[in-house]
C-alpha positions in Angstrom: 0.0 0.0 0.0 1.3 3.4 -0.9 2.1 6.1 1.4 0.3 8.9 -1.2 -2.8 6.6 -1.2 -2.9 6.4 2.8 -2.5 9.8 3.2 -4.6 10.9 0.2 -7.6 9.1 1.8 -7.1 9.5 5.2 -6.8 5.5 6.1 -5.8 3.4 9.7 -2.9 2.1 8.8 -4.4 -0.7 11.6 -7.6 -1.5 9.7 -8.8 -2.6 6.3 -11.9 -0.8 5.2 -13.4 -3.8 3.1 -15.4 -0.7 1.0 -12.0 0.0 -1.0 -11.1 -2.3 -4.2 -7.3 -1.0 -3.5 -6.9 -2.4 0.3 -8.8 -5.6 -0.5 -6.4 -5.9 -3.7 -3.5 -5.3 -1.5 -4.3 -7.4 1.9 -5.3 -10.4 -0.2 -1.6 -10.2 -1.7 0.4 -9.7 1.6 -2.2 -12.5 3.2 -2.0 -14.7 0.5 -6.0 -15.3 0.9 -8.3 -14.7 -1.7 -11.0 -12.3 -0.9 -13.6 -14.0 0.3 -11.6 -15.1 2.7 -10.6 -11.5 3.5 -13.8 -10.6 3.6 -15.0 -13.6 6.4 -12.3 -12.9 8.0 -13.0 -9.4 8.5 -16.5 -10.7 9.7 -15.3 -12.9 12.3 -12.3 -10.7 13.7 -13.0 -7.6 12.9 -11.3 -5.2 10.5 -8.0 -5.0 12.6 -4.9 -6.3 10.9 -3.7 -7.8 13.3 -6.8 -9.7 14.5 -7.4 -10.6 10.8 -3.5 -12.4 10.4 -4.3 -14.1 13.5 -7.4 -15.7 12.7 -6.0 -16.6 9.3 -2.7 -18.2 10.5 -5.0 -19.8 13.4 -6.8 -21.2 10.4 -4.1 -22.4 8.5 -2.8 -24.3 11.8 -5.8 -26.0 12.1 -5.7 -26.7 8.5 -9.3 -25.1 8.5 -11.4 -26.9 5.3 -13.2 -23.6 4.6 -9.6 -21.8 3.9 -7.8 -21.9 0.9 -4.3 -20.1 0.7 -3.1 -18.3 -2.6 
């Protein structure tokens, strides 16, 4: 994610706002997750970045059936 576009639109560096194309775009790359499983993600832990890499690599540890890694 770009400095210009953070400061351009005012964002939380600590949060992904699941309205904008360019963060989903970006998180699903530095997650490798696909964006539906962004978007549950964000649903179940919140839009924190930290709370969403944790659920994910909890996931992944338990080899969760519903997740599919990039």
């Amino acid at each position: 994610m770009t400095e210009a576009h953070l400061n351009q639109n005012n964002r939380d560096r600590q949060r992904i706002n699941a309205s904008d194309g360019y963060e989903l775009n970006y998180w699903t790359r530095q997650l490798r997750c696909s964006e539906q499983e962004l978007r549950s993600a964000i649903a179940i832990a919140g839009p924190e970045i930290i709370a969403i890499r944790g659920y994910l690599q909890a996931k992944r540890q338990r080899g969760g059936d519903d997740l599919v890694c990039a």
